[in-house]
C-alpha positions in Angstrom: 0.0 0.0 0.0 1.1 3.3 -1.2 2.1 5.6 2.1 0.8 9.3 1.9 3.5 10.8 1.9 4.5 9.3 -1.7 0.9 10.4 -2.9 2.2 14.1 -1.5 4.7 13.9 -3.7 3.4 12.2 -6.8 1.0 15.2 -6.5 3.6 17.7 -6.2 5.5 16.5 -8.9 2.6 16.2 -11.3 1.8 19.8 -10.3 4.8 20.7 -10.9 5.0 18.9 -14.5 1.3 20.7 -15.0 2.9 24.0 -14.2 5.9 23.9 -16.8 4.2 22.4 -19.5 1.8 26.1 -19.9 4.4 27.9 -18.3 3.5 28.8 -15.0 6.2 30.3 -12.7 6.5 27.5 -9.6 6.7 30.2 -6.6 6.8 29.3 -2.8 3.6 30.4 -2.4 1.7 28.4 -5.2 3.6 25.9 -4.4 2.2 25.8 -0.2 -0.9 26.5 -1.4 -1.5 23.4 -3.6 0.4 21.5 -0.5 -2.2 22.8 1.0 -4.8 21.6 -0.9 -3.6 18.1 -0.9 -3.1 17.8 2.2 -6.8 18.0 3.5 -8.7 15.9 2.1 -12.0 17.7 3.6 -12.3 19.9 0.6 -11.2 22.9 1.8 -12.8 26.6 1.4 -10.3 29.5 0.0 -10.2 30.6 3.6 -9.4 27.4 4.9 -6.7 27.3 2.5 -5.3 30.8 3.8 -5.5 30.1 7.2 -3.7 27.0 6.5 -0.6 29.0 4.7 -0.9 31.7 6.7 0.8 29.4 9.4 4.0 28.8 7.5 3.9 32.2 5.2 3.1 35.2 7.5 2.8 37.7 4.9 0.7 35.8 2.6 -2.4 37.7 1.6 -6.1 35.9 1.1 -6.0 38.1 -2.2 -3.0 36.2 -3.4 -4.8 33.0 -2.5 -7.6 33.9 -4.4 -6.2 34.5 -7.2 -4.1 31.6 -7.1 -6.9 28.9 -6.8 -8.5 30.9 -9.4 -5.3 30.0 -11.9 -5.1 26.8 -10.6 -8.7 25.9 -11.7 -8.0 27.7 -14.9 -5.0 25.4 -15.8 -7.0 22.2 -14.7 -4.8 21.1 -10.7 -8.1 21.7 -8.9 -11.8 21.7 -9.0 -14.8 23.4 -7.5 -16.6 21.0 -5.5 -20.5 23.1 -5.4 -23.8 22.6 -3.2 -21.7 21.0 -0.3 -22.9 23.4 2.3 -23.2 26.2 0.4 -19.5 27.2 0.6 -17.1 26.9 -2.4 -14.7 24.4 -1.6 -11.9 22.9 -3.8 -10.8 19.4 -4.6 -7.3 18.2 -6.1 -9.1 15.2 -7.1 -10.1 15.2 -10.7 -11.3 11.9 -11.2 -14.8 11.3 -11.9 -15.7 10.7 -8.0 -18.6 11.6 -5.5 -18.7 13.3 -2.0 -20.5 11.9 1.6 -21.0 14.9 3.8 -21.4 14.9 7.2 -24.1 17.2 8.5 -23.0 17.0 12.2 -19.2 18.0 11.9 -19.2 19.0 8.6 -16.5 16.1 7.3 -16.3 15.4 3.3 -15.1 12.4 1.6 -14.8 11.1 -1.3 -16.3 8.0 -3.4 -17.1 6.4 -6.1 -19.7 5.0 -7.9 -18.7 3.3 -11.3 -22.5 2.4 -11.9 -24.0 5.6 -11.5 -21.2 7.3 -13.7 -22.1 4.9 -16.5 -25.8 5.3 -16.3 -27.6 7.8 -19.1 -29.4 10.8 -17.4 -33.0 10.1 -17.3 -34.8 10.8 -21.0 -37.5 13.5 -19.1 -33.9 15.9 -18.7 -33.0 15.1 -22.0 -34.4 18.7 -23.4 -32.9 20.7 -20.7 -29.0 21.0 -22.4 -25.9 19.8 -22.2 -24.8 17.7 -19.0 -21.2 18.6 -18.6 -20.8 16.3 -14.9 -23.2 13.9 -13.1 -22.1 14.5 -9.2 -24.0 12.8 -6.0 -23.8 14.7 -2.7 -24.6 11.9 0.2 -25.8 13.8 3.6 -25.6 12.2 6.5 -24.2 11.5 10.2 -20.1 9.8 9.4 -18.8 6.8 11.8 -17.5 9.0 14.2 -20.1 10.9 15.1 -22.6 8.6 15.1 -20.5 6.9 18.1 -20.6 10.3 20.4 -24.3 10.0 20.0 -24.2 6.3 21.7 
């Protein structure tokens, strides 16, 4: 089994790869940022993200951060992960995956569901466009809290 730290950095180096290839400048702080990101796997919110890098980069603005998630979606590292309670969070994860979401402390994780992903959307939707993603959002109570309620 793969050890996470060795995902870290698989992830770092294809962000790295990702950068040169359109000629992104690799600067300290995009590069804590998308640490950042891959580090916490709950999906994190922009401001999660600067609090985060805040820690290790004092002078770090929430400006800068914005604008750097905003070029990291642009150049296809991250994804806006919508409708998970109602924040805009982002997810490093671009496979075709799906998100449980606990409504007690607010955990996200991922999943996936070959089946669903393979099914046709349902002919009474057919008129309504084009479906660009198919994404499930699971609410519920995790593992771990549903044992502080015992």
């Amino acid at each position: 089994m793969k050890k996470a730290s060795d995902h870290v950095a698989e992830l770092m180096d294809s962000f790295e790869k990702v950068c040169k290839s359109k000629g992104l400048r690799i600067t300290h702080q995009r590069t804590e940022i998308f640490r950042m990101l891959i580090q916490n796997p709950n999906h994190p919110t922009t401001e999660d993200i600067f609090n985060q890098v805040r820690k290790h980069l004092s002078t770090i603005s929430l400006d800068t951060v914005y604008r750097t998630i905003g070029t990291f979606e642009e150049y296809g590292l991250i994804r806006k992960v919508h409708h998970i309670d109602n924040a805009t969070r982002f997810d490093h994860n671009l496979s075709i995956h799906h998100h449980l979401v606990c409504t007690q402390c607010g955990k996200i994780e991922d999943f996936y569901w070959p089946y669903f992903d393979r099914m046709k959307p349902p002919k009474s939707i057919s008129r309504w466009g084009e479906i660009d993603l198919k994404h499930v959002v699971i609410d519920g109570i995790c593992s771990s809290c549903s044992k502080k309620d015992i």
